[in-house]
N, C-alpha and C positions, 0 to 999 in steps of 0.2 A: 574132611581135612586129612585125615589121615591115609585116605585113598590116595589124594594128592600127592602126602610127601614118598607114598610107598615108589608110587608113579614115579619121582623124581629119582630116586635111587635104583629105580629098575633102569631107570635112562638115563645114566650117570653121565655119560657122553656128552650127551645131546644139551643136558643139562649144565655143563661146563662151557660148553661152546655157548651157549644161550647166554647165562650170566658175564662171560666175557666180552660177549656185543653186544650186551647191554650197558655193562660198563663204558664201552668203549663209545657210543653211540650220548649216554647221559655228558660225559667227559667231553664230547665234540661237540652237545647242545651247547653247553656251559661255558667252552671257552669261546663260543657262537656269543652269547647273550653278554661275558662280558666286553667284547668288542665293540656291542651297542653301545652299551652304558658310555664307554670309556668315548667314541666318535660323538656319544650326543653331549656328554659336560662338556666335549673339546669346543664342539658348534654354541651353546650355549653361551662359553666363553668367550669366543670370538666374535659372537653377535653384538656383547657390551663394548666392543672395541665400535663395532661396526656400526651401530647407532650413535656414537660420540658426535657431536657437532663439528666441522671444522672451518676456520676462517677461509672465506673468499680469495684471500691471495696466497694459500696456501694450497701446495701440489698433492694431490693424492697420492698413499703409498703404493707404487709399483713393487710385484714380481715376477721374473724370469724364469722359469718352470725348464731344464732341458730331459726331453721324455727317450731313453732310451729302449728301440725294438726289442735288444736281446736282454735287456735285464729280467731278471722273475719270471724266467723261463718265457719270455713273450705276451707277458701278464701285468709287465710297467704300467700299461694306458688305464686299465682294469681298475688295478689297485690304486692309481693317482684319481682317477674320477670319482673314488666310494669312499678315500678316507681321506685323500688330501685337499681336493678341487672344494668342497663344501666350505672347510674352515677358512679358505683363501677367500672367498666371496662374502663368506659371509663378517671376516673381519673388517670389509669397504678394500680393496686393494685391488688394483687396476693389474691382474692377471695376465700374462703374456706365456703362452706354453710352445716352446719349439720341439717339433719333434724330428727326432734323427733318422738317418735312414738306415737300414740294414747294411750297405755296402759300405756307410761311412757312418757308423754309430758314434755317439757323443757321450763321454764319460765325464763325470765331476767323480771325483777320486781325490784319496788322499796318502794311497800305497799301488803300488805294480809290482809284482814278482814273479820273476819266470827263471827257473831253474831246476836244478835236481834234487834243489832240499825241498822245493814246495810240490814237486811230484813223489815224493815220499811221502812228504806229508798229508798228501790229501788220500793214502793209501791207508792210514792208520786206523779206522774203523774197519777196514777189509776182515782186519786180525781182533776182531774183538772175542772170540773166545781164549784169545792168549792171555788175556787181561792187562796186568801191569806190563808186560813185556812187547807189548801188543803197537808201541812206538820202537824201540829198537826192532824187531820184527822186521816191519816194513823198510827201514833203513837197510836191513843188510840183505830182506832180498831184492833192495836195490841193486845192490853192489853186483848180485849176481848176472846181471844187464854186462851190456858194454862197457866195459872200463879202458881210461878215466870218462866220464862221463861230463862231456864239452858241448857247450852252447858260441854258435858261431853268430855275430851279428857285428853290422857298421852304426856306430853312437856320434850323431852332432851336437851338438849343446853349443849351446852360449853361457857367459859366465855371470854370477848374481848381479842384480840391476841396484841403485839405489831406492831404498823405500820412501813411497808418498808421504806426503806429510798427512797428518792427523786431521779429518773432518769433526769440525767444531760440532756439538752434541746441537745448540743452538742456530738454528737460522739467522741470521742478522736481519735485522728490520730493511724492507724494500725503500731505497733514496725516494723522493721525492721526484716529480717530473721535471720539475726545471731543473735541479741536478744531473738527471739523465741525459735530458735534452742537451744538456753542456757538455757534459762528457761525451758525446755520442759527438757534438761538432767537433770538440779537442781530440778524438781520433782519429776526425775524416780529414780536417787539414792539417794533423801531423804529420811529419814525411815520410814513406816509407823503408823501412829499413831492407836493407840488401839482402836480398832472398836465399842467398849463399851462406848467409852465417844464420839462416834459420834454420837451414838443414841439419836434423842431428845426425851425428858421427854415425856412418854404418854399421852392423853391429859382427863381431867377428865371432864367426862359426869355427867350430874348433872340430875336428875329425877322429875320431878312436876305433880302433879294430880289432873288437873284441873276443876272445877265447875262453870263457870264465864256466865254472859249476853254477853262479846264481845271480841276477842281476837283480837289483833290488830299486823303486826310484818312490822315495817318501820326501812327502812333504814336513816341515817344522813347526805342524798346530797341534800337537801333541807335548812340544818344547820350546813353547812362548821364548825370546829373547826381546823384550821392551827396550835395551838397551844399544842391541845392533840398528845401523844404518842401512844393508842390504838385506834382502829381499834373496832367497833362493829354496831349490830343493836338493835333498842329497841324494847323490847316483852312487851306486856300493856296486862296483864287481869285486868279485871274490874269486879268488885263483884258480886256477883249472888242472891243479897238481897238489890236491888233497888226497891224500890217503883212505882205503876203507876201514881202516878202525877209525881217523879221524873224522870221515862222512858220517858215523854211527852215532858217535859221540856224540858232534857239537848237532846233529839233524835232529835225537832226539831232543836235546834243550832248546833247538830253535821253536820245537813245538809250542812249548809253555813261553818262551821268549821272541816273537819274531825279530826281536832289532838285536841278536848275538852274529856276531861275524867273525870266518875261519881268517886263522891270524894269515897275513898278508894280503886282505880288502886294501884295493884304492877306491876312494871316496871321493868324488868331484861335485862340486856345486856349480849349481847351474840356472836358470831363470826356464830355461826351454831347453829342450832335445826332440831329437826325431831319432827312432829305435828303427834300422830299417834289416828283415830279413831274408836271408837268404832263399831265392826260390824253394818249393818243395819242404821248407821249415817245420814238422809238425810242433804237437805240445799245446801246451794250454796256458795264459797266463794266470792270476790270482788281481784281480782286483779289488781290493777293498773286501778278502776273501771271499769273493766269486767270482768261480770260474768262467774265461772265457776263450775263446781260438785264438792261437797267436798269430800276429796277424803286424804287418808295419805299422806304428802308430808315431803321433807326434802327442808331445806334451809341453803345457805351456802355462807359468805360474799366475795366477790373476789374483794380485793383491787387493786387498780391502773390497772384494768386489761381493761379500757376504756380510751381513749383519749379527750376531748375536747376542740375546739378551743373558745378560749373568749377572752372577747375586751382586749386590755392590762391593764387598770386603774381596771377592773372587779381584772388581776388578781395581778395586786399590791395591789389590798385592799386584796386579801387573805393572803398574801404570811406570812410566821412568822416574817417577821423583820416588815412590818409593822403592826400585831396584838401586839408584843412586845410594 
Protein backbone atom coordinates (compact mmCIF):
# COMPACT_ATOMS: atom_id res chain seq x y z
CA UNK A 1 0.00 0.00 0.00
CA UNK A 2 2.42 2.17 0.63
CA UNK A 3 4.37 1.59 -2.59
CA UNK A 4 1.19 2.42 -4.25
CA UNK A 5 0.51 5.90 -2.63
CA UNK A 6 4.41 6.69 -3.02
CA UNK A 7 3.70 5.67 -6.85
CA UNK A 8 0.85 8.11 -6.86
CA UNK A 9 2.94 11.10 -5.81
CA UNK A 10 5.71 10.33 -7.98
CA UNK A 11 3.10 10.64 -10.78
CA UNK A 12 1.36 13.54 -9.68
CA UNK A 13 0.24 14.34 -13.13
CA UNK A 14 -0.80 11.53 -14.33
CA UNK A 15 -2.46 11.03 -11.21
CA UNK A 16 -4.63 14.27 -11.50
CA UNK A 17 -5.60 13.66 -14.95
CA UNK A 18 -6.76 10.12 -14.00
CA UNK A 19 -8.96 11.11 -11.04
CA UNK A 20 -10.40 13.95 -13.21
CA UNK A 21 -11.70 11.32 -15.81
CA UNK A 22 -12.79 9.51 -13.66
CA UNK A 23 -14.87 11.85 -12.21
CA UNK A 24 -15.92 12.90 -15.25
CA UNK A 25 -16.73 9.47 -16.70
CA UNK A 26 -18.62 8.32 -13.06
CA UNK A 27 -20.72 11.93 -13.45
CA UNK A 28 -21.72 10.85 -17.28
CA UNK A 29 -22.51 7.19 -15.99
CA UNK A 30 -24.81 8.78 -13.47
CA UNK A 31 -26.56 11.25 -15.27
CA UNK A 32 -26.71 8.14 -18.12
CA UNK A 33 -28.62 6.00 -15.35
CA UNK A 34 -30.86 8.64 -14.13
CA UNK A 35 -32.27 9.32 -17.59
CA UNK A 36 -33.30 5.61 -17.43
CA UNK A 37 -35.08 5.67 -14.35
CA UNK A 38 -36.76 9.00 -15.19
CA UNK A 39 -37.98 7.50 -19.31
CA UNK A 40 -39.07 4.19 -17.44
CA UNK A 41 -41.63 5.73 -14.53
CA UNK A 42 -42.47 7.99 -17.52
CA UNK A 43 -43.41 4.66 -19.77
CA UNK A 44 -44.84 2.96 -16.77
CA UNK A 45 -46.97 5.83 -16.31
CA UNK A 46 -48.26 6.06 -19.46
CA UNK A 47 -48.90 2.43 -19.75
CA UNK A 48 -51.79 2.85 -16.86
CA UNK A 49 -53.34 5.49 -19.32
CA UNK A 50 -52.93 3.00 -22.03
CA UNK A 51 -54.54 -0.05 -20.55
CA UNK A 52 -57.68 2.01 -19.41
CA UNK A 53 -60.84 0.57 -21.26
CA UNK A 54 -62.52 2.85 -23.60
CA UNK A 55 -66.19 2.97 -24.81
CA UNK A 56 -66.96 1.83 -28.39
CA UNK A 57 -68.14 5.17 -29.58
CA UNK A 58 -65.52 6.83 -28.30
CA UNK A 59 -62.52 8.28 -30.68
CA UNK A 60 -59.13 7.37 -29.76
CA UNK A 61 -56.67 10.04 -28.55
CA UNK A 62 -54.65 11.40 -31.44
CA UNK A 63 -51.21 13.11 -31.80
CA UNK A 64 -49.33 15.32 -34.34
CA UNK A 65 -45.62 15.05 -33.69
CA UNK A 66 -43.87 17.90 -36.30
CA UNK A 67 -40.15 16.41 -36.37
CA UNK A 68 -37.70 19.23 -37.25
CA UNK A 69 -34.12 18.26 -39.48
CA UNK A 70 -32.08 21.02 -38.08
CA UNK A 71 -33.26 20.94 -34.44
CA UNK A 72 -30.62 19.24 -31.79
CA UNK A 73 -28.03 19.57 -34.15
CA UNK A 74 -29.74 16.91 -36.59
CA UNK A 75 -30.41 14.69 -33.64
CA UNK A 76 -34.50 15.66 -33.41
CA UNK A 77 -35.44 12.08 -34.95
CA UNK A 78 -32.85 10.29 -32.51
CA UNK A 79 -33.98 11.96 -29.48
CA UNK A 80 -37.97 11.78 -30.45
CA UNK A 81 -37.70 7.84 -31.05
CA UNK A 82 -35.80 6.96 -27.44
CA UNK A 83 -37.59 9.31 -25.17
CA UNK A 84 -40.57 10.63 -26.76
CA UNK A 85 -42.22 7.98 -29.39
CA UNK A 86 -42.28 5.09 -26.34
CA UNK A 87 -44.59 7.20 -23.95
CA UNK A 88 -46.92 8.18 -26.95
CA UNK A 89 -47.60 4.46 -27.68
CA UNK A 90 -47.56 3.30 -24.93
CA UNK A 91 -50.37 5.88 -23.50
CA UNK A 92 -52.97 4.17 -26.54
CA UNK A 93 -52.74 7.33 -28.74
CA UNK A 94 -53.11 7.13 -32.47
CA UNK A 95 -49.40 8.85 -33.29
CA UNK A 96 -49.13 10.92 -36.41
CA UNK A 97 -45.33 12.14 -36.80
CA UNK A 98 -44.60 14.69 -39.90
CA UNK A 99 -41.34 15.39 -40.75
CA UNK A 100 -39.91 18.53 -42.34
CA UNK A 101 -37.57 18.92 -44.72
CA UNK A 102 -34.40 20.77 -44.63
CA UNK A 103 -35.22 23.23 -47.37
CA UNK A 104 -38.42 24.00 -45.69
CA UNK A 105 -38.18 23.01 -41.89
CA UNK A 106 -41.28 23.29 -39.59
CA UNK A 107 -41.02 25.02 -36.22
CA UNK A 108 -43.66 25.12 -33.18
CA UNK A 109 -42.20 28.00 -31.44
CA UNK A 110 -43.21 30.37 -28.98
CA UNK A 111 -40.35 33.28 -29.44
CA UNK A 112 -38.11 34.58 -32.74
CA UNK A 113 -35.41 36.94 -32.36
CA UNK A 114 -33.15 38.32 -34.83
CA UNK A 115 -30.99 41.24 -34.08
CA UNK A 116 -28.11 42.77 -32.55
CA UNK A 117 -29.07 42.32 -29.02
CA UNK A 118 -29.35 38.66 -29.45
CA UNK A 119 -25.94 38.38 -31.43
CA UNK A 120 -24.40 39.92 -28.46
CA UNK A 121 -26.01 37.92 -26.43
CA UNK A 122 -25.16 34.80 -27.63
CA UNK A 123 -21.40 36.10 -27.38
CA UNK A 124 -21.37 36.29 -23.46
CA UNK A 125 -19.69 33.07 -22.56
CA UNK A 126 -16.91 33.99 -25.11
CA UNK A 127 -15.79 36.40 -22.17
CA UNK A 128 -16.14 34.17 -19.26
CA UNK A 129 -12.98 34.86 -17.75
CA UNK A 130 -14.17 38.54 -17.26
CA UNK A 131 -16.71 37.28 -14.90
CA UNK A 132 -19.34 39.75 -13.76
CA UNK A 133 -18.45 42.06 -16.64
CA UNK A 134 -18.35 39.41 -18.99
CA UNK A 135 -22.16 40.59 -20.43
CA UNK A 136 -21.30 44.38 -20.80
CA UNK A 137 -18.06 42.99 -22.40
CA UNK A 138 -19.64 41.47 -25.24
CA UNK A 139 -22.12 44.43 -25.84
CA UNK A 140 -19.44 46.95 -26.28
CA UNK A 141 -17.30 44.92 -28.32
CA UNK A 142 -20.35 45.00 -30.28
CA UNK A 143 -20.35 48.38 -30.88
CA UNK A 144 -16.86 48.19 -32.03
CA UNK A 145 -18.52 46.44 -35.49
CA UNK A 146 -20.35 48.64 -37.81
CA UNK A 147 -22.21 51.23 -36.48
CA UNK A 148 -25.42 51.81 -36.07
CA UNK A 149 -25.95 48.32 -36.49
CA UNK A 150 -29.43 47.79 -38.96
CA UNK A 151 -31.26 44.96 -39.84
CA UNK A 152 -33.02 45.43 -43.31
CA UNK A 153 -36.19 43.26 -44.02
CA UNK A 154 -40.12 43.33 -45.64
CA UNK A 155 -42.82 42.40 -42.53
CA UNK A 156 -46.67 41.24 -43.84
CA UNK A 157 -48.90 40.37 -41.12
CA UNK A 158 -52.45 40.39 -40.79
CA UNK A 159 -54.20 41.72 -37.91
CA UNK A 160 -55.44 39.52 -34.59
CA UNK A 161 -58.45 37.13 -35.55
CA UNK A 162 -61.29 36.58 -33.02
CA UNK A 163 -60.88 33.69 -30.61
CA UNK A 164 -62.67 30.09 -30.82
CA UNK A 165 -64.97 29.40 -28.48
CA UNK A 166 -64.27 27.09 -25.67
CA UNK A 167 -64.37 23.03 -26.40
CA UNK A 168 -66.58 21.68 -23.76
CA UNK A 169 -64.26 19.22 -21.38
CA UNK A 170 -67.21 16.67 -22.05
CA UNK A 171 -68.44 14.89 -25.18
CA UNK A 172 -72.13 15.22 -25.54
CA UNK A 173 -73.78 11.89 -25.64
CA UNK A 174 -74.14 10.61 -29.59
CA UNK A 175 -78.24 11.44 -30.81
CA UNK A 176 -79.94 8.50 -31.64
CA UNK A 177 -80.40 7.14 -35.26
CA UNK A 178 -83.63 8.34 -36.00
CA UNK A 179 -82.55 11.78 -34.90
CA UNK A 180 -79.89 11.66 -37.21
CA UNK A 181 -81.52 10.20 -39.91
CA UNK A 182 -83.92 13.46 -39.53
CA UNK A 183 -81.56 15.75 -39.34
CA UNK A 184 -79.51 14.50 -42.20
CA UNK A 185 -83.03 14.66 -44.50
CA UNK A 186 -83.69 18.36 -42.84
CA UNK A 187 -80.40 19.33 -44.46
CA UNK A 188 -80.75 17.80 -47.75
CA UNK A 189 -84.05 19.43 -48.49
CA UNK A 190 -83.13 22.59 -47.00
CA UNK A 191 -82.39 25.13 -49.55
CA UNK A 192 -79.25 26.28 -50.11
CA UNK A 193 -77.95 29.29 -49.13
CA UNK A 194 -76.08 31.70 -51.57
CA UNK A 195 -72.56 30.70 -51.94
CA UNK A 196 -71.52 34.45 -51.81
CA UNK A 197 -72.33 35.20 -48.46
CA UNK A 198 -70.56 32.06 -47.31
CA UNK A 199 -67.53 33.34 -48.41
CA UNK A 200 -65.48 34.88 -45.56
CA UNK A 201 -64.19 38.48 -46.04
CA UNK A 202 -60.57 38.22 -47.48
CA UNK A 203 -58.19 38.83 -45.22
CA UNK A 204 -56.04 42.07 -45.48
CA UNK A 205 -52.16 41.82 -45.60
CA UNK A 206 -50.61 44.74 -44.26
CA UNK A 207 -46.81 45.61 -45.68
CA UNK A 208 -43.98 47.26 -43.31
CA UNK A 209 -40.26 47.97 -44.36
CA UNK A 210 -38.43 47.57 -41.79
CA UNK A 211 -34.85 49.18 -40.45
CA UNK A 212 -34.72 48.25 -36.76
CA UNK A 213 -31.59 46.86 -34.14
CA UNK A 214 -34.01 43.79 -33.13
CA UNK A 215 -37.02 42.16 -34.16
CA UNK A 216 -38.67 40.32 -31.87
CA UNK A 217 -42.22 37.93 -32.65
CA UNK A 218 -43.65 36.19 -29.26
CA UNK A 219 -46.48 34.57 -28.67
CA UNK A 220 -48.99 35.54 -25.31
CA UNK A 221 -48.76 31.89 -23.49
CA UNK A 222 -46.51 33.08 -21.04
CA UNK A 223 -49.53 36.05 -20.48
CA UNK A 224 -52.71 34.21 -20.32
CA UNK A 225 -55.55 36.96 -21.00
CA UNK A 226 -59.09 34.74 -20.29
CA UNK A 227 -60.68 37.81 -20.78
CA UNK A 228 -59.66 39.08 -24.27
CA UNK A 229 -61.73 38.15 -27.40
CA UNK A 230 -58.78 38.02 -29.92
CA UNK A 231 -56.28 35.86 -30.70
CA UNK A 232 -52.69 37.35 -31.75
CA UNK A 233 -48.90 37.46 -31.33
CA UNK A 234 -46.82 40.44 -30.72
CA UNK A 235 -44.28 41.79 -33.30
CA UNK A 236 -41.69 44.43 -31.43
CA UNK A 237 -39.19 46.25 -33.86
CA UNK A 238 -37.07 48.45 -31.89
CA UNK A 239 -35.36 51.51 -33.46
CA UNK A 240 -32.44 51.50 -35.45
CA UNK A 241 -30.93 54.84 -33.87
CA UNK A 242 -29.98 53.61 -30.45
CA UNK A 243 -26.91 54.78 -29.10
CA UNK A 244 -23.66 52.78 -27.92
CA UNK A 245 -23.96 53.49 -24.27
CA UNK A 246 -27.72 52.74 -24.75
CA UNK A 247 -26.90 49.24 -26.70
CA UNK A 248 -24.68 48.36 -23.55
CA UNK A 249 -27.17 49.17 -21.12
CA UNK A 250 -30.51 48.04 -22.00
CA UNK A 251 -28.28 44.43 -23.96
CA UNK A 252 -26.96 43.71 -20.79
CA UNK A 253 -30.57 43.60 -18.99
CA UNK A 254 -32.11 42.13 -21.89
CA UNK A 255 -29.80 39.28 -20.86
CA UNK A 256 -31.40 38.36 -17.58
CA UNK A 257 -34.88 40.02 -19.16
CA UNK A 258 -35.57 38.96 -22.73
CA UNK A 259 -39.12 40.82 -22.99
CA UNK A 260 -37.05 44.64 -22.02
CA UNK A 261 -37.39 46.90 -25.10
CA UNK A 262 -35.26 50.13 -26.12
CA UNK A 263 -37.60 53.06 -25.51
CA UNK A 264 -39.35 53.82 -29.00
CA UNK A 265 -40.30 49.80 -30.00
CA UNK A 266 -43.45 49.67 -32.24
CA UNK A 267 -45.31 46.68 -31.39
CA UNK A 268 -47.91 45.36 -33.84
CA UNK A 269 -50.21 42.32 -33.23
CA UNK A 270 -50.77 40.14 -35.60
CA UNK A 271 -52.43 36.41 -36.11
CA UNK A 272 -49.73 35.66 -39.16
CA UNK A 273 -46.73 37.33 -40.85
CA UNK A 274 -44.31 36.50 -43.34
CA UNK A 275 -40.54 37.97 -42.42
CA UNK A 276 -39.12 38.11 -45.98
CA UNK A 277 -35.04 38.90 -46.50
CA UNK A 278 -33.07 40.48 -48.35
CA UNK A 279 -30.96 38.42 -50.71
CA UNK A 280 -27.23 37.70 -49.26
CA UNK A 281 -28.94 38.43 -45.57
CA UNK A 282 -26.43 36.79 -43.19
CA UNK A 283 -27.01 36.17 -39.17
CA UNK A 284 -28.72 33.70 -37.16
CA UNK A 285 -32.06 33.76 -35.62
CA UNK A 286 -32.81 32.63 -31.85
CA UNK A 287 -35.72 30.46 -31.75
CA UNK A 288 -37.10 29.47 -28.58
CA UNK A 289 -33.12 30.12 -27.72
CA UNK A 290 -31.77 27.99 -30.59
CA UNK A 291 -29.96 29.14 -32.83
CA UNK A 292 -30.77 28.81 -36.44
CA UNK A 293 -29.87 30.64 -40.21
CA UNK A 294 -31.73 33.41 -41.05
CA UNK A 295 -33.57 32.52 -43.54
CA UNK A 296 -37.40 34.00 -45.12
CA UNK A 297 -39.96 32.45 -42.82
CA UNK A 298 -43.73 32.65 -42.37
CA UNK A 299 -45.44 32.46 -39.13
CA UNK A 300 -48.90 31.73 -38.41
CA UNK A 301 -50.91 31.64 -34.87
CA UNK A 302 -52.78 28.16 -34.35
CA UNK A 303 -55.18 28.67 -31.46
CA UNK A 304 -56.29 25.89 -29.20
CA UNK A 305 -54.68 23.58 -31.33
CA UNK A 306 -52.49 22.07 -28.09
CA UNK A 307 -53.84 20.53 -25.04
CA UNK A 308 -52.45 21.02 -21.60
CA UNK A 309 -52.94 19.30 -18.42
CA UNK A 310 -52.56 21.82 -15.21
CA UNK A 311 -53.26 21.75 -11.53
CA UNK A 312 -56.98 22.49 -11.13
CA UNK A 313 -56.57 25.92 -8.84
CA UNK A 314 -53.79 26.92 -11.80
CA UNK A 315 -56.92 26.57 -13.84
CA UNK A 316 -59.65 28.19 -11.96
CA UNK A 317 -57.46 31.30 -11.48
CA UNK A 318 -57.67 31.36 -15.53
CA UNK A 319 -60.91 30.69 -16.21
CA UNK A 320 -63.19 34.22 -17.22
CA UNK A 321 -65.58 33.88 -14.30
CA UNK A 322 -62.90 34.16 -12.05
CA UNK A 323 -60.77 37.08 -14.03
CA UNK A 324 -64.33 38.70 -14.07
Amino acid sequence: MTVFFKTLRSHWKKTTAGVCLLTWGSHWLYGKHCDNLLRRAACQEAQVFGNQLIPPNAQVKKATVFLNPAACKGKARTLFEKNAAPILHLSGMDVTVVKGEKEQPVFAMTGLRWGSFRDAGVQVSKYWYLGPLKTKAAHFFSTLQEWPQTHQASLLYTGPKARPPSVADETPPRPSLYRRILRRLVSYWAQPQDALSQEASPEVWRDVQLSTIELSITTRNSQLDPTSTEDFMNICIEPDNVSKGDFISIGSKKVRDPKLRAKGTECLQASQCALLLPEGTGGSFSIDSEEYEAMPVEVKLLPRKLQFFCDPRKREQLSPSSAE
